[in-house]
C-alpha positions in Angstrom: 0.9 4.2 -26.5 -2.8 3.4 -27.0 -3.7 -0.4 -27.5 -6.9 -2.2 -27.5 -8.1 -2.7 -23.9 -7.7 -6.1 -24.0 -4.2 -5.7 -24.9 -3.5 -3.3 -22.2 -4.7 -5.7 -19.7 -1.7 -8.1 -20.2 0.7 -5.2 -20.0 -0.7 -3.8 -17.1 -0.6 -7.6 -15.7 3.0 -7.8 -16.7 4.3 -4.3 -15.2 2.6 -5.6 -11.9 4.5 -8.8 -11.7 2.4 -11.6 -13.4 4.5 -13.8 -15.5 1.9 -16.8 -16.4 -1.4 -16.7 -17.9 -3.7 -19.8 -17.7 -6.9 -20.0 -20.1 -8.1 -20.8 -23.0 -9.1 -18.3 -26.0 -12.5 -18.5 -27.6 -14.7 -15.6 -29.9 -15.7 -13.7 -27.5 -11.8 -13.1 -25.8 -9.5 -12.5 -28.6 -8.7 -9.4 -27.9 -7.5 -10.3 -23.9 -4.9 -12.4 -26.5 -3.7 -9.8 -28.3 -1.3 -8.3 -26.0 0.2 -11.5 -24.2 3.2 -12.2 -26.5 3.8 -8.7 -26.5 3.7 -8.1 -22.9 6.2 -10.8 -22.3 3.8 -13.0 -20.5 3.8 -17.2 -20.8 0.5 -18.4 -21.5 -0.4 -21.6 -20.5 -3.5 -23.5 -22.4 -5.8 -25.6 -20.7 -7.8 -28.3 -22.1 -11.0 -27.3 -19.8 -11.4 -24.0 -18.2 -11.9 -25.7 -14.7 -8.5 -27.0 -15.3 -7.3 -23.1 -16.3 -8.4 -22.1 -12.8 -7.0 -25.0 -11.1 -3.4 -24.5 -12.3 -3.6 -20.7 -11.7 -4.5 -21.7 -8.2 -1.4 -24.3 -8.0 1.2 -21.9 -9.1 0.0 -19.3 -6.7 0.0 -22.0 -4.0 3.4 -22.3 -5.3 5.1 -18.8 -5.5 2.9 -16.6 -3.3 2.3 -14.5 -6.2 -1.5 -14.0 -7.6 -2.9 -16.9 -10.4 -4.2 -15.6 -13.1 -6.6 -17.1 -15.5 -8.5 -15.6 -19.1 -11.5 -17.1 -19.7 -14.6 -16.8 -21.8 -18.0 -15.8 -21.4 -20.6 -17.6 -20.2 -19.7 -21.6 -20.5 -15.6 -20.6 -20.5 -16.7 -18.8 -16.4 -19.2 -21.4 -15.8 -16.9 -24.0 -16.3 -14.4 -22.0 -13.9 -16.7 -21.9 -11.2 -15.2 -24.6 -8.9 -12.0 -23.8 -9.7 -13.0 -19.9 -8.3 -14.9 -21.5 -5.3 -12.0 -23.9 -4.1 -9.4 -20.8 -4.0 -12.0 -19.0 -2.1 -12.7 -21.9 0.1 -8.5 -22.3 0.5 -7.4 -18.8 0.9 -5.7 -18.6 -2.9 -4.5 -15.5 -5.0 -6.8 -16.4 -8.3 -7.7 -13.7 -10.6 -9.9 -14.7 -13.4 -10.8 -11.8 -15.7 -13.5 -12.9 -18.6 -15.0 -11.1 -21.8 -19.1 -10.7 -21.2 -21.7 -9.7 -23.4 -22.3 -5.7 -24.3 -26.5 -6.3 -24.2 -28.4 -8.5 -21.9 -31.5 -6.5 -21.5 -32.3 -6.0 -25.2 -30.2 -8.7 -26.8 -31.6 -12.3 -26.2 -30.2 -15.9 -27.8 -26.5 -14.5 -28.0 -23.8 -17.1 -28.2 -22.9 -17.6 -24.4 -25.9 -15.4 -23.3 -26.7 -15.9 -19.1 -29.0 -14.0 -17.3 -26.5 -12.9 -15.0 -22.7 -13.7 -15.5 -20.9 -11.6 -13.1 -23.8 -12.5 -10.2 -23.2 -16.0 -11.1 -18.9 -15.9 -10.1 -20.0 -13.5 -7.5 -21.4 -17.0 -5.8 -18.2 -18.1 -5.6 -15.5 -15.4 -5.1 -15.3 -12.6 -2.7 -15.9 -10.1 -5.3 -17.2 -10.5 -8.8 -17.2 -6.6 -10.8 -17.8 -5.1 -14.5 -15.7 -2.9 -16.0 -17.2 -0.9 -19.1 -14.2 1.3 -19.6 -10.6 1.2 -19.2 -10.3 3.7 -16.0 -12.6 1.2 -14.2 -10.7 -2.1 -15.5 -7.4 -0.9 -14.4 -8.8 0.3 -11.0 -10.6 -3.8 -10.5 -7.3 -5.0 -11.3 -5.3 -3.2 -9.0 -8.2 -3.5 -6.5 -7.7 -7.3 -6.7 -3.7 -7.0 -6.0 -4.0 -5.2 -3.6 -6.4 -7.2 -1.4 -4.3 -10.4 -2.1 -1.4 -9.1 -0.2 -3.1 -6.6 2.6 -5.6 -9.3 3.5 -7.2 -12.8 3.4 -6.4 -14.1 -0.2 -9.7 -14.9 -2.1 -10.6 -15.6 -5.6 -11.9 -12.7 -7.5 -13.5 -11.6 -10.9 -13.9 -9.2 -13.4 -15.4 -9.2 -16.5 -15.0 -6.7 -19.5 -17.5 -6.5 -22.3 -16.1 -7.2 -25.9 -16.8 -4.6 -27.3 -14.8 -2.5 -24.8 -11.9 -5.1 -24.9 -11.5 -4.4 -28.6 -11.7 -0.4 -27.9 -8.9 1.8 -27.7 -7.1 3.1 -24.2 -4.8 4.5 -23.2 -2.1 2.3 -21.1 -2.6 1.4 -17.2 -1.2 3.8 -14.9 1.8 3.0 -12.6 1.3 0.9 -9.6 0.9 2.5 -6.0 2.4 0.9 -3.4 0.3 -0.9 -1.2 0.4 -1.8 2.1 1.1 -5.0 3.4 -0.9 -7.7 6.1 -2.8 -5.6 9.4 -0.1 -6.1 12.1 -0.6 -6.4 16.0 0.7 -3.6 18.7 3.4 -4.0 20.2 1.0 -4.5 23.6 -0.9 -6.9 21.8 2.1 -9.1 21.1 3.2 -8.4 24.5 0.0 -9.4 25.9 0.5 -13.0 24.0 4.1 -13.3 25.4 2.7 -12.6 28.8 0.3 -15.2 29.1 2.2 -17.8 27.3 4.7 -17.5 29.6 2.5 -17.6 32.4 0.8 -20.4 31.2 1.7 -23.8 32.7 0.7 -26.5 30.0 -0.1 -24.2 27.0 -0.4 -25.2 23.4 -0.6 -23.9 19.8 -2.5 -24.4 16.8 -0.8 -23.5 14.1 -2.3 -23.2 10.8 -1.3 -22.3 7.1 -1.8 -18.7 7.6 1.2 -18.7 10.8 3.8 -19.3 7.6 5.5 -16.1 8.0 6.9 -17.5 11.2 7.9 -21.1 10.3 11.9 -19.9 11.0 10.9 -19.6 14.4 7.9 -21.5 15.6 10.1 -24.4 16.8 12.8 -22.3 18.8 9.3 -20.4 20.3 7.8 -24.0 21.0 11.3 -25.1 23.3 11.5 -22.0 24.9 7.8 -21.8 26.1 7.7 -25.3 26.6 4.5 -25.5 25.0 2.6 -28.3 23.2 1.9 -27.9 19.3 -0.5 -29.1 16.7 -0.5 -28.1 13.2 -3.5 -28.4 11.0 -3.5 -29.9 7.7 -2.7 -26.5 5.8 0.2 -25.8 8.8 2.0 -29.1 8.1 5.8 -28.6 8.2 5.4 -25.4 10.2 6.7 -27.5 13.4 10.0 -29.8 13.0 9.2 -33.2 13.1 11.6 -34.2 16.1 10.3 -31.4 18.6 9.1 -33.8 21.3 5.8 -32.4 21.9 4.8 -31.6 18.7 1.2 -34.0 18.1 1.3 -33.6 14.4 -1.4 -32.9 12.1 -3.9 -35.2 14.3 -6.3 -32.7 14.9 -9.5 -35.0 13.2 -8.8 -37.7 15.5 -11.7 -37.7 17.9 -9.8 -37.7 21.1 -7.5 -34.5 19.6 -10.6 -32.6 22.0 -9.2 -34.7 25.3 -5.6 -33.7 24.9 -6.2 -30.1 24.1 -8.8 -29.9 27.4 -5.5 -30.9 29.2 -4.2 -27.1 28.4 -4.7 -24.0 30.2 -4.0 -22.0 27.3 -4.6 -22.3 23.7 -3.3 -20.6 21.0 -4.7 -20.6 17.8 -2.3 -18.7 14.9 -3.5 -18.2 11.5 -6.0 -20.8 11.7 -9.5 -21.0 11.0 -10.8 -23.5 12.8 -13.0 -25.0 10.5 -15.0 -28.1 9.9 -12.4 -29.7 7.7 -9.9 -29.1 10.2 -11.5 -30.7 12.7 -14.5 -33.0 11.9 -16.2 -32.2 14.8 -17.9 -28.9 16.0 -15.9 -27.7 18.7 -12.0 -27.8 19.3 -12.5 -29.6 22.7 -10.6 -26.8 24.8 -12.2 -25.6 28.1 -9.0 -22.9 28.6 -9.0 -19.6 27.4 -8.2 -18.7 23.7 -5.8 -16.6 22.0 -6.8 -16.2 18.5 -4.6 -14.6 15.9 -5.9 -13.9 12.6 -5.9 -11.4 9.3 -9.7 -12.0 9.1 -11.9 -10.2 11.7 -14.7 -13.0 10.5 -12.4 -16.0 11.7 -12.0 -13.3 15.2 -15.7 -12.5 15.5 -15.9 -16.3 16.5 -14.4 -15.9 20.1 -15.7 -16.7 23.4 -15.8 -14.8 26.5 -12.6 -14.6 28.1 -10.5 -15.0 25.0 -8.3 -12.8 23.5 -8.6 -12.1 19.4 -5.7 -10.1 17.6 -6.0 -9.0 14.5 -2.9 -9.4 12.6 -0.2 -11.1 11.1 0.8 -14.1 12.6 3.9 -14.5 11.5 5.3 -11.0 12.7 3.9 -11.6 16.1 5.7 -15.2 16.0 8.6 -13.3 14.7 8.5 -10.5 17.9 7.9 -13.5 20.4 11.1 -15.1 19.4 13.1 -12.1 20.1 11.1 -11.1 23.7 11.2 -15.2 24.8 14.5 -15.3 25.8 15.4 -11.7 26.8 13.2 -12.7 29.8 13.3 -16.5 30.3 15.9 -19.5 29.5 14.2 -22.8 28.1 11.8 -24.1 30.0 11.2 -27.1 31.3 8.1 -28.7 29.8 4.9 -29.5 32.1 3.3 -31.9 28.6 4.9 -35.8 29.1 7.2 -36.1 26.6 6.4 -40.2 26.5 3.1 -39.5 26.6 2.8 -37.4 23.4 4.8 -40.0 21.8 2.5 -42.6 22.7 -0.4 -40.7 21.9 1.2 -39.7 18.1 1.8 -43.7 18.0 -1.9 -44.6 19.1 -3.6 -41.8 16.8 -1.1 -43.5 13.4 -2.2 -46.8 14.4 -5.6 -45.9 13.8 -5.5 -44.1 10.6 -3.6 -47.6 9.6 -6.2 -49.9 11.1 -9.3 -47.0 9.2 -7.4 -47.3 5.7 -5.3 -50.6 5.4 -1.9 -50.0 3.2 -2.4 -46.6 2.7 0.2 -45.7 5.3 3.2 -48.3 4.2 3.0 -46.7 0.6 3.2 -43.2 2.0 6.1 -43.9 4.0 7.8 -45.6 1.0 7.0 -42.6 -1.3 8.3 -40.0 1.4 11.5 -41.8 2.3 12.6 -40.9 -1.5 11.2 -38.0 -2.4 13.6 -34.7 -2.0 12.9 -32.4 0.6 12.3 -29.9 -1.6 9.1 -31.4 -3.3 5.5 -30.0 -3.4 2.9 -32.2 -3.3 -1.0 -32.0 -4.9 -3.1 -33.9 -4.0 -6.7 -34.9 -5.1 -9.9 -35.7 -2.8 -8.8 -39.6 -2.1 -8.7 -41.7 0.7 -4.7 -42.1 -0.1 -4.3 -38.3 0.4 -6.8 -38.5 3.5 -4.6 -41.0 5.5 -1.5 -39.5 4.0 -2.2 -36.2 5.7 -2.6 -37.2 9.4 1.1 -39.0 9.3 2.7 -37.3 7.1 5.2 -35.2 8.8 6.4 -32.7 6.2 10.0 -31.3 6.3 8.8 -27.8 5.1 5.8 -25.6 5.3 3.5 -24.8 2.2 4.6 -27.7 0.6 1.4 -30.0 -0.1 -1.6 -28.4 -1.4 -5.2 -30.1 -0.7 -8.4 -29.0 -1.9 -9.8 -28.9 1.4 -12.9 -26.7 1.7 -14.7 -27.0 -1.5 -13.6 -30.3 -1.2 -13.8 -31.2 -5.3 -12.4 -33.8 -7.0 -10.3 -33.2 -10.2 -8.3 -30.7 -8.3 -4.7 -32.8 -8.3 -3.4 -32.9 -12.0 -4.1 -29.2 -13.0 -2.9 -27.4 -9.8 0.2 -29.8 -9.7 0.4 -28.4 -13.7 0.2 -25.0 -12.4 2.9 -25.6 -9.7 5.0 -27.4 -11.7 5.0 -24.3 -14.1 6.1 -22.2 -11.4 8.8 -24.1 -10.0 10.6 -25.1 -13.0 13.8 -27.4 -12.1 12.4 -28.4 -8.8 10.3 -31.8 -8.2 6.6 -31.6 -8.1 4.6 -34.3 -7.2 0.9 -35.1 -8.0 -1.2 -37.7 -5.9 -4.9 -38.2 -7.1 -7.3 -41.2 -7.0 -8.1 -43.4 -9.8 -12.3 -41.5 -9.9 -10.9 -38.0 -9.2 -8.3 -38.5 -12.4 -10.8 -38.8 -14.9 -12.4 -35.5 -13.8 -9.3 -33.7 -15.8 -7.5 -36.3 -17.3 -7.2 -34.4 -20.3 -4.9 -31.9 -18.9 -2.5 -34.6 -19.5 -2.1 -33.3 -22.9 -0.8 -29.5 -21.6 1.8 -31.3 -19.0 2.9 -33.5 -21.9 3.0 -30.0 -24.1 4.9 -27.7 -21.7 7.6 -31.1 -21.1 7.3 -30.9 -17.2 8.7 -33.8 -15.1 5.5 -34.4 -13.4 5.0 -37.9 -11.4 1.3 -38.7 -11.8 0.6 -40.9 -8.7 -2.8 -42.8 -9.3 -4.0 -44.7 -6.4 -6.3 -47.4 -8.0 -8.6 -49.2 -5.8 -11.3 -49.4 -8.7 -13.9 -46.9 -6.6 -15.0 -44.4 -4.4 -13.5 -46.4 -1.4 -14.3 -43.3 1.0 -17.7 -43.1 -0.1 -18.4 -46.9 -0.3 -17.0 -46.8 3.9 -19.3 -44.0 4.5 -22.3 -45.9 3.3 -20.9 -48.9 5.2 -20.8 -47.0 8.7 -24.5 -45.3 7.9 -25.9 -49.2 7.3 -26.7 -48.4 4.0 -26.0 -51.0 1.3 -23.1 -49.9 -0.9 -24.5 -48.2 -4.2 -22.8 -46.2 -7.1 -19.6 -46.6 -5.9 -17.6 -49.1 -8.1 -17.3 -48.0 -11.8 -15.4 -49.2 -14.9 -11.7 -47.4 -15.4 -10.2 -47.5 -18.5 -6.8 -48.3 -19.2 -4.9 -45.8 -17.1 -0.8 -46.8 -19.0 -2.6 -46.9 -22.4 -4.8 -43.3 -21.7 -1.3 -42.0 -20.6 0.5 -42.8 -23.4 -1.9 -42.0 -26.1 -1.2 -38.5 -24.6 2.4 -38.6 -24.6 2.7 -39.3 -21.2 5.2 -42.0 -19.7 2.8 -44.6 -18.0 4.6 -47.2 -15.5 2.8 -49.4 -12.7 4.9 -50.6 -10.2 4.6 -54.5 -8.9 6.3 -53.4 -5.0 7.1 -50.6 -3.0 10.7 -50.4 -4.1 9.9 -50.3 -8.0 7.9 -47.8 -6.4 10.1 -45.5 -5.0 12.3 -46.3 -8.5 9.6 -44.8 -10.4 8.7 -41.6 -8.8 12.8 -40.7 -9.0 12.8 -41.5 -12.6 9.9 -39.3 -13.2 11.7 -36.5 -12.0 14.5 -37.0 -14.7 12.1 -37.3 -17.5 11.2 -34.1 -19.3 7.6 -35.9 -19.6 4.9 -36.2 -17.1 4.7 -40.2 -15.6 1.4 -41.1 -14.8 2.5 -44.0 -12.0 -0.8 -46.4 -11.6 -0.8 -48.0 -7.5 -2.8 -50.4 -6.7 -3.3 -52.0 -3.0 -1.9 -55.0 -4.9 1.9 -53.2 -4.6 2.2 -54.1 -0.7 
């Protein structure tokens, strides 16, 4: 049956899988609200729209599936924008799809008038497109699905004019079926096994795109007798107890020493950037094998290297079933006491860099379940955390790593709470970073989630006050007044405790988890 376009969009969202919308309506987008109820779609609302494109990008963090947010034109996208550029940055299913004005050439001072909206998001996602008719809508949205799951996942945009949104059209066509993540030859994958077999002291990089493989990357690590690290987006792809796994200590200067010791590096769904490492090169003077899905990240190869385009996982998957139809475990050529030692060394710094940090993240991980997913905010807590945090499972804390923003935490950890009803979800943020979406406390108290708000208070930007301490530059701008973090909570609804030692602690983020309200859980260095 015909329906305004703007109505048809939900269903056509609905009959290709989306369950949850994220957004907030306004004048100019009415009519992309018209069909929600009726499609059978949740809608979540935000209190800001950056907040809307956060949580879409925590609950598809969460399931896999694309995030999907409605937003306005003009300030409603504008406000988005960071939201957009940190699922690009990360590699995140978002899809925000916003109303625009009919006339911009012969219309001036309209309500939400830019000079150019869709160049504007184009800044900031892969794509950014216009669709001035249904035929062309349906075909951006299905362009967008299809490129989240046949490719490198990246924010994209469309906007529809209003007037269009409000026209009538005729319903979405069915889905094709679409194919799925570029996938190495069977040579290529032999080619890998080969070397890593001939390899004496080789070792992987595993980062959060080598997922698809986490059921076998340890049993492919102990028959190889290879050496691992994970990057901070692969924590949890490597068990914790395989003895020469270095962790997620890749930014620790020296990382460059220990990976020169190899002859063979494999890099696996990793890009390699600077927020991985915090330096410029990885330190390696063996040859490379890179696997990726992004011929960009594979353009970035040296002679003598070998780049595969494809899917790490199923090569991971094929290596596990050639490994030992050709070779019983090896014995391993890395010093088992030495990679503990060096594991030890590289804790002991981060300790010594960020006093107490540590002890509380060791308290808060000895109780939390297994199952938990974490957000965290741009903070010095989640900083440290991340090095020595060994997680039990992969894809199970989410960091705003490339764009690097703060406010990130609460409204992704909204988003993923959403999406994993019944299971515990735990958001870490910084006292500064908080108040950049604090009011998205009011939709986590709306929706009733069981959402532990961990709030590590150390009254200021304690990275940034380090920073200008190492550069010899006096510390400026860094130390501002915070309200009442129990009392805001609680005006919203929220649950509000603040713990006096690490064992009220671990108390409170347990309780939280029973309590259909969020618990904002204020931590101060004072708690050790």
């Amino acid at each position: 049956m015909q329906r305004p376009l703007g109505a048809q969009i939900s269903h056509m969202l609905k009959s290709r899988g989306v369950e949850v919308i994220f957004g907030i309506p306004g004048v100019h987008n009415v009519e992309m609200y018209r069909g929600i109820e009726e499609a059978g779609i949740t809608h979540v609302l935000a209190r800001h729209e950056q907040g809307a494109g956060f949580m879409a990008d925590g609950y598809s963090r969460a399931t896999g599936k694309p995030g999907v947010c409605y937003l306005i034109t003009g300030p409603g996208l504008c406000n988005a924008m960071t939201a957009l550029g940190q699922a690009y940055s990360d590699s995140v299913s978002v899809l925000a799809i916003t109303s625009c004005l009919d006339d911009i050439t012969g219309k001036h001072g309209q309500l939400h008038q830019m000079l150019d909206q869709r160049a504007a998001a184009d800044m900031v996602c892969e794509w950014s497109e216009e669709a001035r008719d249904a035929s062309t809508t349906y075909h951006l949205v299905d362009r967008a699905l299809t490129g989240f799951v046949t490719k490198r996942k990246r924010s994209c945009h469309i906007q529809v004019p209003i007037a269009s949104l409000g026209a009538s059209a005729d319903p979405a066509p069915e889905a094709a079926s679409a194919p799925g993540l570029p996938q190495a030859s069977t040579e290529e994958t032999r080619a890998i096994t080969d070397r890593l077999l001939a390899a004496k002291k080789p070792i992987f990089v595993f980062g959060g795109g080598a997922k698809g493989g986490a059921d076998v990357i340890t049993d492919v690590l102990r028959m190889s007798g290879a050496a691992a690290f994970c990057t901070y987006a692969g924590r949890g792809l490597v068990s914790a107890d395989y003895p020469l796994y270095f962790g997620s200590f890749l930014a620790r200067p020296d990382s460059a020493d220990t990976l020169s010791e190899a002859d063979l590096v494999i890099a696996m769904g990793t890009e390699l950037s600077e927020c991985d490492l915090w330096r410029d090169e990885l330190g390696h003077s063996a040859p490379m094998i890179r696997v990726d899905i992004d011929p960009v990240v594979l353009a970035k190869a040296k002679p003598g290297d070998m780049s595969v385009l494809g899917d790490a996982g199923a090569i991971l998957r094929a290596m596990a079933v050639a490994i030992p139809a050709r070779i019983d475990d090896r014995a391993p050529c890395w010093d088992i006491k030495k990679v503990a030692a060096t594991k030890a060394r590289w804790r002991a710094e981060v300790m010594t860099e960020r006093p107490g940090i540590v002890e509380v993240a060791d308290a808060l991980k000895a109780v939390l379940p297994k199952d938990c997913m974490i957000y965290s905010d741009m903070t010095q807590f989640a900083y440290a955390a991340k090095e020595v945090w060994d997680m039990p499972r992969p894809c199970h804390w989410h960091h705003p790593s490339g764009f690097g923003t703060l406010g990130y935490g609460l409204p992704a950890a909204i988003g993923g709470a959403v999406a994993r009803r019944g299971r515990p979800t735990l958001a870490i943020l910084g006292d500064y970073g908080f108040q950049y979406t604090v009011q998205d406390l009011g939709t986590a108290v709306e929706l009733g989630l069981s959402l532990p708000i961990f709030v590590w208070d150390n009254g200021k930007l304690g990275e940034i006050e380090d920073s200008m301490i190492q550069s010899q530059i006096a510390p400026n701008a860094v130390v501002a007044h915070n309200p009442d973090f129990l009392a805001l909570a609680r005006a919203y609804g929220a649950e509000a405790v603040e713990p006096e030692d690490l064992e009220a602690l671990q108390r409170a983020v347990l309780a939280a988890f029973a309590v259909p309200l969020p618990t904002l859980i204020r931590v101060t260095p004072a708690v050790l």
